[in-house]
C-alpha positions in Angstrom: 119.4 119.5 43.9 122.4 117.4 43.1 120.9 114.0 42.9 117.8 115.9 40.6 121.3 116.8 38.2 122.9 113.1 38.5 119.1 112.0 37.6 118.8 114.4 34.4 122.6 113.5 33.4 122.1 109.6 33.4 118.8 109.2 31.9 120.6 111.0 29.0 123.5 109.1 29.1 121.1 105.9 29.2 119.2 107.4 25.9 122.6 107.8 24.1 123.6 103.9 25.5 120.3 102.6 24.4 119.7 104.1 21.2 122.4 102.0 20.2 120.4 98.5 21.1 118.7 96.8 18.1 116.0 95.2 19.1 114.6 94.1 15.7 115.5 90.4 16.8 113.5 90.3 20.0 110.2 92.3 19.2 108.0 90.7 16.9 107.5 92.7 13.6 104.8 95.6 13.5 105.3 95.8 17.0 106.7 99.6 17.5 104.5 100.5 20.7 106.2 97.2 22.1 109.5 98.5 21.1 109.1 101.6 22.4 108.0 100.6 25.1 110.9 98.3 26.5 113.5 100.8 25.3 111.8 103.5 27.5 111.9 100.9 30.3 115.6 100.1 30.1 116.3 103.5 29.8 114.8 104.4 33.0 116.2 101.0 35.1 119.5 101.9 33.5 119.4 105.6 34.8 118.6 104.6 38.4 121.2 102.3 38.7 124.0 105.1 37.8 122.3 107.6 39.7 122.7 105.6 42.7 125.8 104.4 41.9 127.1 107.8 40.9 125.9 109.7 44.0 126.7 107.0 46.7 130.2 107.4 45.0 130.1 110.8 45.8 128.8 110.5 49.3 131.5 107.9 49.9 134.5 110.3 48.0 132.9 113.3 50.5 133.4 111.1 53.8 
């Protein structure tokens, strides 16, 4: 249940971080779906890597 809530809190945290990218320069115009498509992508690899590193932090501050 606790990892499920360090899950939910960082893929929102990775929204807020990534919402601020621009990546006009590196998509091609017209190319939304594209755009879309790799923001949704780094929000999710973004997410898992602070969930792990958020709740192996725990575990570790728990030992």
């Amino acid at each position: 249940m606790i990892k499920l809530m360090i899950y939910a809190i960082s893929i929102l945290a990775s929204t807020f971080a990534v919402s601020g990218i621009n990546f006009d320069p590196i998509i091609k115009k017209n190319h939304i779906w594209e755009a879309r498509f790799l923001s949704i992508i780094f929000i999710l690899c973004l997410s898992y890597i602070l969930a792990s590193f958020l709740y192996d932090l725990m575990s570790i501050s728990i030992i």
